[in-house]
N, C-alpha and C positions, 0 to 999 in steps of 0.2 A: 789400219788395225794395229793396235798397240803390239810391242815384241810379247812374245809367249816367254814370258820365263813363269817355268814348271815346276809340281813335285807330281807324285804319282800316288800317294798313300791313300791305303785304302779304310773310307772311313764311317763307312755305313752296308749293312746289309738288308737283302730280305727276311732273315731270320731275326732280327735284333727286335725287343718286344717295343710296342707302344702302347700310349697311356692312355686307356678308353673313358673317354668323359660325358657325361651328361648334358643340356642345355644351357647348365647354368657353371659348366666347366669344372662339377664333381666327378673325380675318379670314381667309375664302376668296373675297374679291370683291366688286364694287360692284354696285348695280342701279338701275335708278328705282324709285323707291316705288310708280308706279302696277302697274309687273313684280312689284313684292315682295308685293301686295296682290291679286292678281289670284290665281282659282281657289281652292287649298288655301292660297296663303298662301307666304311662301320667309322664311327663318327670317333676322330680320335684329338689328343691336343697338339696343336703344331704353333710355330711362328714363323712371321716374316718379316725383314731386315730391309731396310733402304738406309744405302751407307753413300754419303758426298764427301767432296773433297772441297778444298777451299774455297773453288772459283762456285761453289753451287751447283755441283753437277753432279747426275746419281750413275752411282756407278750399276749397269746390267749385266748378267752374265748370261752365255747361252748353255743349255743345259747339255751335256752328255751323248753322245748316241748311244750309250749302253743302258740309259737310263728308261725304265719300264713304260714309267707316263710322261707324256711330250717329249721325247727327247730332241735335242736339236732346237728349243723353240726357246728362245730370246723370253730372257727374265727376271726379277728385281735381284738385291745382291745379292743375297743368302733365302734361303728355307731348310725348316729342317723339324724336329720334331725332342723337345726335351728326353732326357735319360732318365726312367724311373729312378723318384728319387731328387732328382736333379730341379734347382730351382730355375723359373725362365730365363732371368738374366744370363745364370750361369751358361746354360746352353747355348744363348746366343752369344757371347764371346767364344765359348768354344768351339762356334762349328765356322765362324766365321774364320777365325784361326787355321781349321782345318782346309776349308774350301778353300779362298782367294788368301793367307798369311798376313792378315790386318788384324789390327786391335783397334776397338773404339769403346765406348761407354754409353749404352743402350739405352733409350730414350723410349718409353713405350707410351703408343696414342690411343689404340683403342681397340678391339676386342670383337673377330665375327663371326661368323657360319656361314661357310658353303658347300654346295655339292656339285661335281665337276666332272663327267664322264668324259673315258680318253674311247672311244670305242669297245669293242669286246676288252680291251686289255685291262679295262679296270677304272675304277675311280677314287678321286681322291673325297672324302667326306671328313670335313676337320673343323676345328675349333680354334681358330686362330688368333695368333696375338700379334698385332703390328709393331712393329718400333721402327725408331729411326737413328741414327749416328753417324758418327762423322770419322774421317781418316785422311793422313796426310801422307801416307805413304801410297806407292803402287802396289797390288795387287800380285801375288807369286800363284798363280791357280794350280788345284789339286785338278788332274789331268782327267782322274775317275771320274770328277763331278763335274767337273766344267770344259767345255771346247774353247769357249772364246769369250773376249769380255770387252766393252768399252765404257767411256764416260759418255754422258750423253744430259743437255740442258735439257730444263722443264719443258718450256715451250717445245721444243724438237720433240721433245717425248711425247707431246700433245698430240701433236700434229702425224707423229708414226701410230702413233695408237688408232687415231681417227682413222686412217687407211683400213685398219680390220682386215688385214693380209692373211692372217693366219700367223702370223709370225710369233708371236705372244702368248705366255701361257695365260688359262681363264682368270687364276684368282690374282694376276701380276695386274691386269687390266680392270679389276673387280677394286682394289686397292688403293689404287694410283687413283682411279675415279673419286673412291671416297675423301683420301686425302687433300685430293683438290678443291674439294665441294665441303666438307663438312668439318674438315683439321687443316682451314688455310693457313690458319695464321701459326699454327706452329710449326707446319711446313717450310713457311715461307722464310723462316728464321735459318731453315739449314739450307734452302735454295739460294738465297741471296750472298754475294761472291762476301767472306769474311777475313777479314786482315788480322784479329786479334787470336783466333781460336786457340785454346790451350789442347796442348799436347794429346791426343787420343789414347787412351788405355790407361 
């Protein structure tokens, strides 16, 4: 397990609004996240980040134990939900900043819908946008959001996924599939170990 070097800041609440979207990713509204997360879930906009490091390797983190849904369960590098207002890119360097203390330059692939019950405790129901990006530094993780983190290769990740442990949160498993199958080849560009890469951020 790589060393924990920490921050603690706190960078997201239940109160904070999110941006309720339609099928085709039209604003109809704001909400709290703990409203948009409660019962079946209220379909809102989010994204998700898969950040490598030189040799090809994606960096995972594990989620929180304070956190509402999955906590504790092994997950791609960042997620998180844009700032009314806020354009997606921007959010995603920012939140990645916040979480694990990297910069990279977001690459986005493609665009889905899912719905994803944690038990009574709620669900996530979003409109997601994938990207992918690259980083050459280590990771400082925000303590609130994340327990633990590692790098980990495609194939390995293949093969931990296939066990279906429970380990995994739904849409990290939901993602990682598609990218493999349907966005290989742009994958494969930030998988494969790279000598020349320019600077992140």
């Amino acid at each position: 397990m790589p060393e924990l070097t920490t921050s603690a800041e706190i960078v997201s609440s239940e109160q904070e609004r999110l941006i309720l979207v339609d099928a085709a990713d039209r604003e109809v509204g704001q909400l709290e996240k703990a409203a948009c997360h409660d019962g079946n879930g209220i379909r809102h906009r989010a994204f998700s980040l898969f950040v490598f490091n030189p040799a090809g390797e994606l960096l995972i983190q594990r989620r929180a134990a304070g956190k509402r849904l999955w906590p504790n369960y092994w997950s791609n590098s960042c997620c998180s939900h844009p700032r009314v207002g806020e354009v997606m890119a921007q959010a995603v360097v920012r939140r990645l900043a916040q979480e694990l203390g990297l910069a990279t330059q977001p690459q986005f692939v493609y665009k889905f819908e899912y719905v994803a019950g944690f038990g009574s405790l709620g669900t996530e129901h979003e409109l997601c946008s994938v990207f992918l990006g690259r980083a050459r530094t280590e990771p400082v993780i925000n303590t609130t959001e994340i327990s633990a983190w590692r790098w980990i290769g495609a194939d390995d990740l293949d093969r931990e996924l296939d066990l279906d442990d429970g380990r995994f949160t739904p849409w990290f498993k939901l993602e990682w599939t598609r990218l493999r199958t349907e966005h290989r080849a742009v994958l494969d560009l930030f998988t494969e170990r790279a000598s020349g890469l320019e600077q992140a951020g």
